[in-house]
TINUMAR-707105 format. One record per residue (C-alpha): residue number from 0; residue in three letters; x, y, z. Coordinates in Angstrom, 3 decimals. Example, Ala and Ser with C-alpha at 12.3 -4.5 7.8 and 13.67 -1.06 7.14 Angstrom:
# TINUMAR-707105
pake_vexpa_X_Y_Z
0_ALA_12.300_-4.500_7.800 .
1_SER_13.670_-1.060_7.140 .
//
This chain:
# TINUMAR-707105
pake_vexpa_X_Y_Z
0_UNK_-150.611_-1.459_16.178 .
1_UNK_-147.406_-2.534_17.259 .
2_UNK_-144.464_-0.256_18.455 .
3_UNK_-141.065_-1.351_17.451 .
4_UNK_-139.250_-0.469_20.649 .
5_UNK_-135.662_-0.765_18.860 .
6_UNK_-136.822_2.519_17.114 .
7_UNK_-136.255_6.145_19.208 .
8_UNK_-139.438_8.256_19.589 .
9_UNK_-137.108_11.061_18.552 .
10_UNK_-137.060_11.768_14.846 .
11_UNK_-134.367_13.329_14.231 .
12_UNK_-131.823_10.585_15.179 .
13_UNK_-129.615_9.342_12.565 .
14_UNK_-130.303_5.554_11.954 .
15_UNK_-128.234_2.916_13.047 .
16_UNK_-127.107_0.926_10.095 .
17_UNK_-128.115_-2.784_10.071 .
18_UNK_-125.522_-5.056_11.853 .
19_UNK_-124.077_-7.438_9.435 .
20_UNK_-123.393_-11.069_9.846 .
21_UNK_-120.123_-11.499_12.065 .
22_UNK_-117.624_-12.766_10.449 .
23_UNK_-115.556_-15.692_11.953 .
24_UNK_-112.322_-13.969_13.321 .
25_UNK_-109.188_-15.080_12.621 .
26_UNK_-107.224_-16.575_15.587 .
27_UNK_-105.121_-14.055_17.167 .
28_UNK_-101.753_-14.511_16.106 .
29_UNK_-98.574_-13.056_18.184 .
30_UNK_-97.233_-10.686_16.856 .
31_UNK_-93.926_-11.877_13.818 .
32_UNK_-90.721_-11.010_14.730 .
33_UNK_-88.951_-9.329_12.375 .
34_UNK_-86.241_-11.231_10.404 .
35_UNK_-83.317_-9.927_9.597 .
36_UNK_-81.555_-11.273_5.936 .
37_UNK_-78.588_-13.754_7.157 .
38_UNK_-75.250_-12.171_6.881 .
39_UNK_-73.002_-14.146_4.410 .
40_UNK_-70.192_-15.676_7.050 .
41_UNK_-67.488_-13.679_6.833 .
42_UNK_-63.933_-15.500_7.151 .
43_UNK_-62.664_-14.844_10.906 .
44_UNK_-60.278_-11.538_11.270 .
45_UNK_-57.931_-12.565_13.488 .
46_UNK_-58.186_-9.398_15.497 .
47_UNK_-54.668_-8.434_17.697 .
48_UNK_-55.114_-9.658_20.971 .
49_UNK_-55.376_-6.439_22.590 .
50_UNK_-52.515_-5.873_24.651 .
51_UNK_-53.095_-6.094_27.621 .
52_UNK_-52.367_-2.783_29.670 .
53_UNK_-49.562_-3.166_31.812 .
54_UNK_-49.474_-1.647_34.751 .
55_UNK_-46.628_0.472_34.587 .
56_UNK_-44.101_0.191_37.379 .
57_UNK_-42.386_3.191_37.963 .
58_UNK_-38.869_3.175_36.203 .
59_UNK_-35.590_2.664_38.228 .
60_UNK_-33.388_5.552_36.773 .
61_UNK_-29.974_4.294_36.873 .
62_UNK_-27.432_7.186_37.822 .
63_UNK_-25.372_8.355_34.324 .
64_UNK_-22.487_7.938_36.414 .
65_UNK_-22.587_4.426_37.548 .
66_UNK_-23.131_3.954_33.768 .
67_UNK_-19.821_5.403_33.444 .
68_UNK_-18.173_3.705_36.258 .
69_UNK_-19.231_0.277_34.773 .
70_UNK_-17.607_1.362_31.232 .
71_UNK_-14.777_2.523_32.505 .
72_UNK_-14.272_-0.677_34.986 .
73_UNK_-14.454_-3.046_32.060 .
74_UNK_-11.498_-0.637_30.098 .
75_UNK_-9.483_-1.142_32.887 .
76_UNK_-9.676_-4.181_33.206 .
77_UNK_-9.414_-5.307_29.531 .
78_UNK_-6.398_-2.402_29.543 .
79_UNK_-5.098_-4.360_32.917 .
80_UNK_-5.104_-7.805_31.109 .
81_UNK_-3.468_-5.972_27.959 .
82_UNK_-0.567_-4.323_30.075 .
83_UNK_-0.036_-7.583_31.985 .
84_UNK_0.369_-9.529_28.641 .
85_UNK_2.846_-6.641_27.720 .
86_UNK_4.820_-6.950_31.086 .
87_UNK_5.056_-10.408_31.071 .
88_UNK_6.820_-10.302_27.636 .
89_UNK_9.168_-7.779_29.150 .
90_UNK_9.733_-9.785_32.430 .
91_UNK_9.968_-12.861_30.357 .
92_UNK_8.372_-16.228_30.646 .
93_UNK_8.570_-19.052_33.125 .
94_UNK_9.977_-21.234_30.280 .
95_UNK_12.629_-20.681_27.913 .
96_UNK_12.534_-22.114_24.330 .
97_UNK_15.120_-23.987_22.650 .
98_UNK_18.389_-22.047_21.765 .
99_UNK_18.550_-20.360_18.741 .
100_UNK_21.757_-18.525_17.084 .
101_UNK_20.531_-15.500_15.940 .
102_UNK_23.108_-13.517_13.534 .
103_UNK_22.678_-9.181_13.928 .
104_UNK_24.402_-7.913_10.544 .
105_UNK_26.860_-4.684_10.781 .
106_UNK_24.909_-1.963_10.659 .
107_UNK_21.734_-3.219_11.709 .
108_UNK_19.303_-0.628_13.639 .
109_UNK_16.843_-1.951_16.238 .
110_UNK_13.802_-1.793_14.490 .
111_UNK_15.669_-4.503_11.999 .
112_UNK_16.805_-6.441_15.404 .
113_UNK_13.647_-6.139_16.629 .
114_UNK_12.021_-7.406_13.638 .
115_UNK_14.362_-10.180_13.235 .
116_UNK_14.104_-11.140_16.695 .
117_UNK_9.775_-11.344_16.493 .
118_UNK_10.592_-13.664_13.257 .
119_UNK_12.566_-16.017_14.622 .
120_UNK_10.169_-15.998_17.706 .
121_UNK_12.702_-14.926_20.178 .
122_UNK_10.052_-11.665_21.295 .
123_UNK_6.064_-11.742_20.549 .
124_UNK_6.189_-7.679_19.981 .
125_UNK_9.304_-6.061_18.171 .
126_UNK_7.717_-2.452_18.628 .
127_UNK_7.797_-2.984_22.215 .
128_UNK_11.174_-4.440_22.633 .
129_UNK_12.487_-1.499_19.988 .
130_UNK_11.033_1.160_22.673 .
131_UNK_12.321_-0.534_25.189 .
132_UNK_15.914_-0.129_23.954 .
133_UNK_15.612_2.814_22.876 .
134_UNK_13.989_4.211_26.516 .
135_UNK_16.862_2.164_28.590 .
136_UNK_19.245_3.995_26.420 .
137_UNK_21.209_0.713_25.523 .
138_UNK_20.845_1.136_21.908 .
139_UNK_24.567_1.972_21.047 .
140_UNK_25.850_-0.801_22.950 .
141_UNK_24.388_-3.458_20.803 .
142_UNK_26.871_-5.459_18.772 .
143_UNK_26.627_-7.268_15.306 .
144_UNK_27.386_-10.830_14.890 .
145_UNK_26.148_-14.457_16.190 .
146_UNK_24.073_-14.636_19.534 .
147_UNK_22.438_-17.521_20.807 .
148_UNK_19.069_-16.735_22.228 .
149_UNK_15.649_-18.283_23.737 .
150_UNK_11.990_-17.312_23.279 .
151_UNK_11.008_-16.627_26.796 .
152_UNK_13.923_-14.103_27.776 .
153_UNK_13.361_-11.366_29.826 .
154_UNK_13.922_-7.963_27.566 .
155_UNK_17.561_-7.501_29.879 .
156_UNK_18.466_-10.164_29.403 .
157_UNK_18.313_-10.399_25.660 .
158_UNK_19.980_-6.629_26.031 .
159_UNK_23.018_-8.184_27.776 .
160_UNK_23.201_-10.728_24.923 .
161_UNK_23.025_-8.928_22.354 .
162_UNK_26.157_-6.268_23.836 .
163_UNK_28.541_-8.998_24.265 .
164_UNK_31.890_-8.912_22.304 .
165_UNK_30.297_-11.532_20.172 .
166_UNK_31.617_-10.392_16.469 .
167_UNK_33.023_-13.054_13.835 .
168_UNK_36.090_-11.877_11.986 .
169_UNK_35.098_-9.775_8.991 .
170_UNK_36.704_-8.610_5.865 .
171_UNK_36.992_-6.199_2.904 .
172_UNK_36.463_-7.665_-0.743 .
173_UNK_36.682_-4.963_-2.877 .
174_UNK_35.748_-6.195_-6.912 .
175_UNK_36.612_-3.080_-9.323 .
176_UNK_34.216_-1.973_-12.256 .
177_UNK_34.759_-4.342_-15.585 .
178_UNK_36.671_-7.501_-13.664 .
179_UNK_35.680_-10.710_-15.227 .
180_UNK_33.831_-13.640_-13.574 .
181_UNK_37.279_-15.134_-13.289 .
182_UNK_38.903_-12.318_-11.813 .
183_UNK_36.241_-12.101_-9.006 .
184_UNK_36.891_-15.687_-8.310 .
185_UNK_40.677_-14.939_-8.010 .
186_UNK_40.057_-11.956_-5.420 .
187_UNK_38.135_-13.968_-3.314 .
188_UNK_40.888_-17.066_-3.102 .
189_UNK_44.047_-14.444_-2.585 .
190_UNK_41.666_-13.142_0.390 .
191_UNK_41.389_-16.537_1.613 .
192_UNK_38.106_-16.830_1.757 .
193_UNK_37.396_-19.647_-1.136 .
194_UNK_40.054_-22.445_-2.026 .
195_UNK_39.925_-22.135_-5.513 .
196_UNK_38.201_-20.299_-8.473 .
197_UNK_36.717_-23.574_-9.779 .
198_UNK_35.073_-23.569_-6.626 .
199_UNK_33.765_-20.126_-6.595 .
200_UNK_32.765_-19.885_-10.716 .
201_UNK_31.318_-23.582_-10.349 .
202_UNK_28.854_-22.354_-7.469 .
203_UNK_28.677_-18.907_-8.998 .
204_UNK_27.322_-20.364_-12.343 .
205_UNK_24.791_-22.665_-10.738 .
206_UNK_27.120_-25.886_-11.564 .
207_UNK_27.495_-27.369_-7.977 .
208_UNK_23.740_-27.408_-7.245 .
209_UNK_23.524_-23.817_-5.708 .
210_UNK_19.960_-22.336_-6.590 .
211_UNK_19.738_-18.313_-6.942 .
212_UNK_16.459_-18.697_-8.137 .
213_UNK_14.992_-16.160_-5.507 .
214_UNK_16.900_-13.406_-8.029 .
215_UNK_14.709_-12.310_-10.828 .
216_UNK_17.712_-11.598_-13.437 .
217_UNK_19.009_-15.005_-12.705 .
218_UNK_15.947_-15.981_-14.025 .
219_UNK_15.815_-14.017_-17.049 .
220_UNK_19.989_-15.213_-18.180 .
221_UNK_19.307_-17.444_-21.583 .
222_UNK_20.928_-20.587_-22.083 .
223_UNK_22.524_-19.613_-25.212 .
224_UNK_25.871_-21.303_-25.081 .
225_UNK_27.536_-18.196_-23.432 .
226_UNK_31.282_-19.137_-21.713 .
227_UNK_29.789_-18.163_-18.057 .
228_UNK_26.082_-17.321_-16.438 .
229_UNK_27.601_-15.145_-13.854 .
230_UNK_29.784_-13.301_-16.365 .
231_UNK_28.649_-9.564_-15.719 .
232_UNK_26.383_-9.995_-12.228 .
233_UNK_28.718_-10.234_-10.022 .
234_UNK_27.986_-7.296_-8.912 .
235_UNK_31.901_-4.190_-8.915 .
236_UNK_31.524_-2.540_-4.897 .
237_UNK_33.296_-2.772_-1.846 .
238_UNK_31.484_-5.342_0.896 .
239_UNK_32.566_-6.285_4.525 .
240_UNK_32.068_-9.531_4.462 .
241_UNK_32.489_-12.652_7.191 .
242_UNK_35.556_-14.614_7.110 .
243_UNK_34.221_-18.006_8.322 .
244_UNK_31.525_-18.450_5.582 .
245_UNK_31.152_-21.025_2.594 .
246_UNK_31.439_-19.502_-0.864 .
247_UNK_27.538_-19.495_-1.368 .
248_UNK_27.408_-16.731_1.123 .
249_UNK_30.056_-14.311_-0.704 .
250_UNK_28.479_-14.960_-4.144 .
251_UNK_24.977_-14.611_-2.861 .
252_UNK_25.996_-11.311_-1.404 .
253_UNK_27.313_-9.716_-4.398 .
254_UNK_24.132_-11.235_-6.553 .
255_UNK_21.903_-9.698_-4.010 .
256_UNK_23.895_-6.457_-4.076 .
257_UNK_23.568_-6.588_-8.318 .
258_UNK_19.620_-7.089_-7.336 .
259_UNK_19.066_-4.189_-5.447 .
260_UNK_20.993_-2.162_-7.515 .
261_UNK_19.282_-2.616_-11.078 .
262_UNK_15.739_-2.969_-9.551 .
263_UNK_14.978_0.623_-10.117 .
264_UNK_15.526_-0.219_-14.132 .
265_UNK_13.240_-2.345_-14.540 .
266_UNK_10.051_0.124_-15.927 .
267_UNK_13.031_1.581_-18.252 .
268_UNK_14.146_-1.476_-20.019 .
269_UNK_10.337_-2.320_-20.412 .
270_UNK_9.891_0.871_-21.890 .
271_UNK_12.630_0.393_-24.245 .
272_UNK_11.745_-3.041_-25.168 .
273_UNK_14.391_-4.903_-24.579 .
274_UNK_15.959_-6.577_-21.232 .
275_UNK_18.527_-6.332_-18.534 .
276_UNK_20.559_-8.935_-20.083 .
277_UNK_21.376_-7.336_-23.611 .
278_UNK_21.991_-3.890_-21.237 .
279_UNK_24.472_-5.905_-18.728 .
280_UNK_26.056_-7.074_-22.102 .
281_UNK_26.495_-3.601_-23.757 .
282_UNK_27.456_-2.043_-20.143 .
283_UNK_30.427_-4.379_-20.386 .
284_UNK_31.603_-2.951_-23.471 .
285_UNK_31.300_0.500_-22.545 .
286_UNK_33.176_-0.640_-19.094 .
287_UNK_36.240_-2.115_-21.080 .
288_UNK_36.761_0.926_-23.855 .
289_UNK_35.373_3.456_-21.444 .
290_UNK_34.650_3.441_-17.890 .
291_UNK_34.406_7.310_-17.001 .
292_UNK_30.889_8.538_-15.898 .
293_UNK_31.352_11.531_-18.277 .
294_UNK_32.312_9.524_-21.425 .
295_UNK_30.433_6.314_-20.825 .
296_UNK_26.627_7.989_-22.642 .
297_UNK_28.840_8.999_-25.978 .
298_UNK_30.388_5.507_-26.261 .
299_UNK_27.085_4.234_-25.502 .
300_UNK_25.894_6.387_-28.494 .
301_UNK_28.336_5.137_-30.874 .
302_UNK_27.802_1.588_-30.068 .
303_UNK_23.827_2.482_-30.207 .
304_UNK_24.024_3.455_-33.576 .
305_UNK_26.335_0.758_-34.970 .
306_UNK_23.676_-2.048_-33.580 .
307_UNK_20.768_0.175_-34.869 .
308_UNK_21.565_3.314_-37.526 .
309_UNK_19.883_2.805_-41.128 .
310_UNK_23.626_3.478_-42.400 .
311_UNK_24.308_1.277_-45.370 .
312_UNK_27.891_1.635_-44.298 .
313_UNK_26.711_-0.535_-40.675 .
314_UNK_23.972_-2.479_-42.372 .
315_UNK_25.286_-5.629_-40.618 .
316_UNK_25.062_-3.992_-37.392 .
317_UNK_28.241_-5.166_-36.109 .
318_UNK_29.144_-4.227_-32.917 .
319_UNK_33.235_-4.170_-33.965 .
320_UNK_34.901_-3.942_-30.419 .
321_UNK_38.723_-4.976_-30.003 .
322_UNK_37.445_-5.594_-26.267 .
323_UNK_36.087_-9.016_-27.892 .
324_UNK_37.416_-9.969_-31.270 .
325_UNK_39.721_-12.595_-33.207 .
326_UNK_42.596_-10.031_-32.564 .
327_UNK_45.319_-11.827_-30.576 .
328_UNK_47.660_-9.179_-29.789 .
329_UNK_49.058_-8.928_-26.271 .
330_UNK_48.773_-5.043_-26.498 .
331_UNK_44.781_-5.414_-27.092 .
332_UNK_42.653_-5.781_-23.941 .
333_UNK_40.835_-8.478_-25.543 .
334_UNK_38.129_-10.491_-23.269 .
335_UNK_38.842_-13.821_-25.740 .
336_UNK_42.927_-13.591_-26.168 .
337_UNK_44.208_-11.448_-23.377 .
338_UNK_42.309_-11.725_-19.895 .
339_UNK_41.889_-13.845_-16.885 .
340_UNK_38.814_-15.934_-18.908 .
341_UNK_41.165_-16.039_-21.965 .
342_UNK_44.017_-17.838_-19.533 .
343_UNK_41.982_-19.710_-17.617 .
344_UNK_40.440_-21.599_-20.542 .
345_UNK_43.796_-21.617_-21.832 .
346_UNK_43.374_-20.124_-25.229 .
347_UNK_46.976_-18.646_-25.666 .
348_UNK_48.580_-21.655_-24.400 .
349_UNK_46.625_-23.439_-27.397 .
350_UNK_47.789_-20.478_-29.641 .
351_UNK_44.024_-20.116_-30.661 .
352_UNK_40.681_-18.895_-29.921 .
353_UNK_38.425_-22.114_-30.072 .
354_UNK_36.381_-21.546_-33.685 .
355_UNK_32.861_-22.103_-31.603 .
356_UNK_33.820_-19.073_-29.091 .
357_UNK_34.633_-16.562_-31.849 .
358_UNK_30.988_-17.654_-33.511 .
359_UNK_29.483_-16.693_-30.199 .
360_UNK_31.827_-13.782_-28.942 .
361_UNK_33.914_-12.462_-32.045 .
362_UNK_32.307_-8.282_-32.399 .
363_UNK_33.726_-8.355_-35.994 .
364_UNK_32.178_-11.400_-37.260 .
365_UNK_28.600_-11.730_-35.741 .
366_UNK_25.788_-8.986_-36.033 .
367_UNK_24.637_-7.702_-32.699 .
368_UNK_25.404_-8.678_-29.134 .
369_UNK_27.658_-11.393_-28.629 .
370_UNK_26.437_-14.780_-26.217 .
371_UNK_27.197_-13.097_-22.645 .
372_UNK_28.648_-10.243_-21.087 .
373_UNK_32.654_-9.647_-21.388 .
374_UNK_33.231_-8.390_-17.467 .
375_UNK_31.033_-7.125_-14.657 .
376_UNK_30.875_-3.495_-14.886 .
377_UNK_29.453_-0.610_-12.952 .
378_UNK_26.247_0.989_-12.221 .
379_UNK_27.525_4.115_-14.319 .
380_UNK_28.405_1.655_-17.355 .
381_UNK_24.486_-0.413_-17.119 .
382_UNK_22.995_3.220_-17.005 .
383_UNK_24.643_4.699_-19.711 .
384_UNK_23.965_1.424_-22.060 .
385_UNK_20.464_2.074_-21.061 .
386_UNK_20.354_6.228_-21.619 .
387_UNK_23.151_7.155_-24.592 .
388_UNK_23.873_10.271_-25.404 .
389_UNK_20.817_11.152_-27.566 .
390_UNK_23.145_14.342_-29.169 .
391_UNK_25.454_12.156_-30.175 .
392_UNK_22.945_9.584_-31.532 .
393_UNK_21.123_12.664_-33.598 .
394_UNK_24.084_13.424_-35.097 .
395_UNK_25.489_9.934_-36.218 .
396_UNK_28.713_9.346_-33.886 .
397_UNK_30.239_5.615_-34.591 .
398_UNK_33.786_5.924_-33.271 .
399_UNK_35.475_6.830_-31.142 .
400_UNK_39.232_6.211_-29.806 .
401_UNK_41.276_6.983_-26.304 .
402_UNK_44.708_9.135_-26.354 .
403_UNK_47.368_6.952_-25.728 .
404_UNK_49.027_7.010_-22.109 .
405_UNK_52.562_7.692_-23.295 .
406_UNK_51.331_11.211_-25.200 .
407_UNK_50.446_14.506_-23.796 .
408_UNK_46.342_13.433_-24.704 .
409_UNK_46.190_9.815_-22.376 .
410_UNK_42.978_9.685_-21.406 .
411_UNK_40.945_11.902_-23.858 .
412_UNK_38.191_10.703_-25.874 .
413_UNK_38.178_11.953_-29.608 .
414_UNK_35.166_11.184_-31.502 .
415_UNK_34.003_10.432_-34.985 .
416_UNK_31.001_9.742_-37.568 .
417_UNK_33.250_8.295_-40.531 .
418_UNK_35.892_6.122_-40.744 .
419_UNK_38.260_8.949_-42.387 .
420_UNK_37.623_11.062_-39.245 .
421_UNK_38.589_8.292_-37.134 .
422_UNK_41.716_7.882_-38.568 .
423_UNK_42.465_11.119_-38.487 .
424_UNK_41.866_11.160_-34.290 .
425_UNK_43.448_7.678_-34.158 .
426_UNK_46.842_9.390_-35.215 .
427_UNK_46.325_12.749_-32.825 .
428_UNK_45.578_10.024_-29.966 .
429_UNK_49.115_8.634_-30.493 .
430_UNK_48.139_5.167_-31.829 .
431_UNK_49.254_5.197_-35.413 .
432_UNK_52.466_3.107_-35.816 .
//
């Protein structure tokens, strides 16, 4: 018997299992790497260049006070150039500029010099030259007239100009309250100063070429057939006036002087609605019949309510003024018959006042205002036509009458509201005949 010799002698050993058939193995493989999912491409981010660290130097501290120094340097310097600028115009320049005459009106304080003299280019700073003066205490013995000076001038030397007995020969015009156009001329040829009144009324109304367009009321004057423009501007005061000058100069200064001295109405008359001409023209009325400060707002009144009451009995709204009427009596002050315009047209001579003139002028035939003024009257007689008496409006006043200078009441005002109770004052003022 055979022994299988693959088999143990010991029985209790587990059995081997059978070997199977080997299977072919599969060529080693190395081992995958593992893939990672591709990232979609993102678009670049432009990252900040890092900055790169600086090394930091230590920092120079400059001293606060050389800080200081430096600022205050560069003011004195830019002061230094300032205050040489300033000295040089008070030492004057190297070069002088052409002459000038400069004329320094009567009264005239330095600041005005000064300013006139920085105009006309004579000095580049009047508030320095002004201090100046005033500091070298040679303010008082600055004169007024013509000096003939040069940009360039050292500040003393202008000084000593400007002190020299240097005046041109002056005079005083004085023009009273209500004179006519005419009788302003005349005042100005018996002073010498114009040849004749054409002269002076043709440059005074505009007829010779002179231009007073730089005056606003000039301006303003309608061209409504009146006798005269200037009737009523040429302006009642006293002036000092040069007695070398053409006769544009004297009637420039009293038109500048009329100026100055209605400017201030100007908001008034707005107010009122209506304009500095009509008010020149009813100031010359209340000149001629009254002329007193106290009196002139009640005659004002009256003539107010003539031009504008709802009385049936002044419906026509006449203004009915003997000052400037068809009366030709010698004994009526009467602008169109007996006054310097009334003889220099020659009216009386003629024996007649022209037909066309009383259509313009005559207070008893037209309604309102006549075509111009009848003289040049005051400031107190343009206020009051501007301001009446509103009493004496209220109440209806429309005459009024003057005592007569022979009687015991010249000079008193009587006042009326009917025609009955101006008769009645008429007689106790000494006028009925």
């Amino acid at each position: 018997m055979r022994i299988n010799r693959n088999e143990t002698s010991a029985g209790n050993q587990t059995p081997r299992p059978a070997p199977q058939p080997q299977q072919k193995a599969a060529p080693a493989q190395p081992p995958r790497e593992k893939k990672e999912a591709p990232e979609t491409p993102r678009p670049a981010r432009k990252e900040k260049p890092k900055a790169k660290k600086k090394e930091r130097r230590p920092r120079r501290r400059v001293p606060v006070g050389c800080v200081i120094l430096v600022i205050f340097v560069a003011l004195l310097a830019f002061g230094g150039f300032q205050v040489m600028r300033l000295y040089d115009e008070v030492d004057g320049g190297s070069v002088l500029g052409e002459e000038q005459t400069i004329t320094v009106e009567q009264g005239s304080s330095v600041g005005a010099i000064a300013a006139q003299l920085k105009e006309a280019g004579i000095i580049q700073y009047d508030w320095l030259f002004k201090e100046y003066v005033q500091l070298s205490g040679k303010a008082s013995g600055i004169q007024y007239g013509d000096f003939a000076l040069r940009s360039g001038m050292d500040y003393n030397s202008i000084i000593q100009a400007l002190s020299q007995e240097t005046r041109r020969p002056t005079t005083d015009i004085t023009i009273p309250e209500g004179t006519t156009a005419v009788g302003v001329a005349q005042i100005f040829v018996d002073a010498g100063l114009v040849d004749s009144v054409d002269t002076f009324l043709s440059c005074a109304n505009g007829l010779d070429g002179s231009d007073f367009s730089q005056y606003s009321f000039w301006n303003e004057i309608p061209d409504n057939g009146r006798l005269m423009k200037c009737e009523g501007y040429l302006f009642p005061e006293t002036y000092n006036v040069y007695a070398d000058e053409d006769v544009y100069y004297y009637v420039d200064t009293l038109y500048a002087e009329f100026e100055k001295q209605t400017a201030a109405l100007a908001d008034t008359i707005a107010e009122k609605g209506t304009t500095l001409d009509d008010v020149v023209k009813l100031a010359s009325f209340i000149q001629e019949e009254a002329g007193v400060p106290e009196e002139d707002p009640k005659v004002s009144a009256c003539f107010h309510n003539r031009l504008e009451s709802d009385d049936p009995l002044w419906a026509e709204h006449k203004l009915e003024s003997n000052a400037c009427s068809y009366i030709t009596q010698d004994v009526e002050n009467n602008y169109l018959w007996n006054s310097p315009t009334a003889e220099y047209y020659g009216w009386p001579e003629q024996g007649a006042i022209p037909e066309d003139v009383l259509e313009l002028y005559d207070t008893y035939r037209i309604s309102g205002l006549p075509a111009g003024p009848i003289s040049c009257p005051g400031y107190a007689a343009i206020e009051a036509a501007l301001n009446p008496d509103q009493q004496f409006i209220d109440e209806g006043y429309f005459f009024f009458v003057t005592g007569h200078p022979d009687t015991d009441v010249a000079g008193q005002y009587f006042y009326a509201k009917t025609a009955d109770e101006h008769q009645a004052n008429v007689e106790t003022a000494g006028w009925a005949y």
